[in-house]
N, C-alpha and C positions, 0 to 999 in steps of 0.2 A: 635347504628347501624352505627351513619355516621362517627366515631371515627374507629371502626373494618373496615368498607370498606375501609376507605382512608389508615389504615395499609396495609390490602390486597394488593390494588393499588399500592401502592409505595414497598412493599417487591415484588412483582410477576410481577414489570413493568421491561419489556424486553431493555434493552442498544438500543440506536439509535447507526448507525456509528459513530457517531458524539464521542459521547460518550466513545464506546469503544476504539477507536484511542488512546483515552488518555492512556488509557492501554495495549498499545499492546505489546507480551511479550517480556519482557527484557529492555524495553524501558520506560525510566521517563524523558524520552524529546524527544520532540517533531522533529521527525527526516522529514523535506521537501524536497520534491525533485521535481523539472517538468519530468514529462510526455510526450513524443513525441509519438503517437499514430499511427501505420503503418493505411494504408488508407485502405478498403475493396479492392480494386481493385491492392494495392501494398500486397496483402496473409493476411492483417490483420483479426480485427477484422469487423464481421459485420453487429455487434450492435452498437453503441454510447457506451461506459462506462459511466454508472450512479455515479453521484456523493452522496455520504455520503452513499456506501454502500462499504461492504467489502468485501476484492478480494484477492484470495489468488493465483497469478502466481508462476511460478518455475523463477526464478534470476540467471542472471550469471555477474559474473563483469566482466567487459573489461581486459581482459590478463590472463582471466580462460580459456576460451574456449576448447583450447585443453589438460586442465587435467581433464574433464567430472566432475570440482565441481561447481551442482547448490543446490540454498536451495529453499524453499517454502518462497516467500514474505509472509507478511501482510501488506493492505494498505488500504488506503481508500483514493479516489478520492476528495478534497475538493472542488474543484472551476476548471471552465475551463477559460483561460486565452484568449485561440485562438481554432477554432472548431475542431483543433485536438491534440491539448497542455492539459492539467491539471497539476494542482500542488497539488502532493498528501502526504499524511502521512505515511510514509514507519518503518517498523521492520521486522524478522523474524518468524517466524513459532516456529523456532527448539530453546532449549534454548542455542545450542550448535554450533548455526550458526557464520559464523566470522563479530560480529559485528566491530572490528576493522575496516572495508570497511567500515560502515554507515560516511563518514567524506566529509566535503563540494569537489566537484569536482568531487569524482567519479562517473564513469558513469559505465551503465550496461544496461543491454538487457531483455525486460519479456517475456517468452515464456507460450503459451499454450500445453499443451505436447511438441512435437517439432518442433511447429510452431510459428516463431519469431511474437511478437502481437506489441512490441515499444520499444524507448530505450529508458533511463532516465537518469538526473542524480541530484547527490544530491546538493541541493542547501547550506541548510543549518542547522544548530540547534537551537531549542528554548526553550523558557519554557513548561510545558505540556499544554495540550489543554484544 
């Protein structure tokens, strides 16, 4: 019996953030970025974003703006640095998004529909998580 449940357990145990970050799609490294988080009172957000869970904003990178290409992030918040900074796990959504932008320095904008929530930018790359 405790051989069949501990299979059960571990076949039907649900990914933490943590986790899936390691696999987000298109990505077998570890893509870091900080997080600058607009304040509630600057139109942001206004909850706190939870760390190690995942969040899917629309992205635009800096010098897109005005050709209307954003793609759907995928991220997960790992650690907050400062009460409105995080450094988070960044990839795509789409498998046909331009990951050529994921490269240290660039910056980019998250929006909630079309409302600006922070801007970020990418720090760096590492091994997976």
């Amino acid at each position: 019996f405790c051989v069949f449940f501990s299979f059960l357990f571990f076949f039907f145990k649900q990914k933490t953030a943590y986790e899936i970050s390691a696999c987000l799609v298109g990505s077998e490294m570890c893509i870091r970025d900080r997080i600058q988080w607009l304040k509630a009172d600057e139109n942001g957000r206004k909850t706190r974003m939870r760390t190690h869970v995942r969040y899917c904003p629309r992205i635009v990178f800096d010098g897109d703006e005005n050709s209307n290409e954003s793609w759907s992030a995928d991220m997960v918040n790992i650690q907050y640095i400062k009460e409105y900074t995080t450094i988070a796990i960044l990839s795509f959504l789409s498998e046909k998004a331009p990951f050529e932008k994921l490269r240290s320095g660039e910056t980019f904008c998250l929006y909630e529909g079309d409302r600006l929530v922070a801007k970020g930018e990418i720090m760096d790359f590492g091994s997976e998580v």
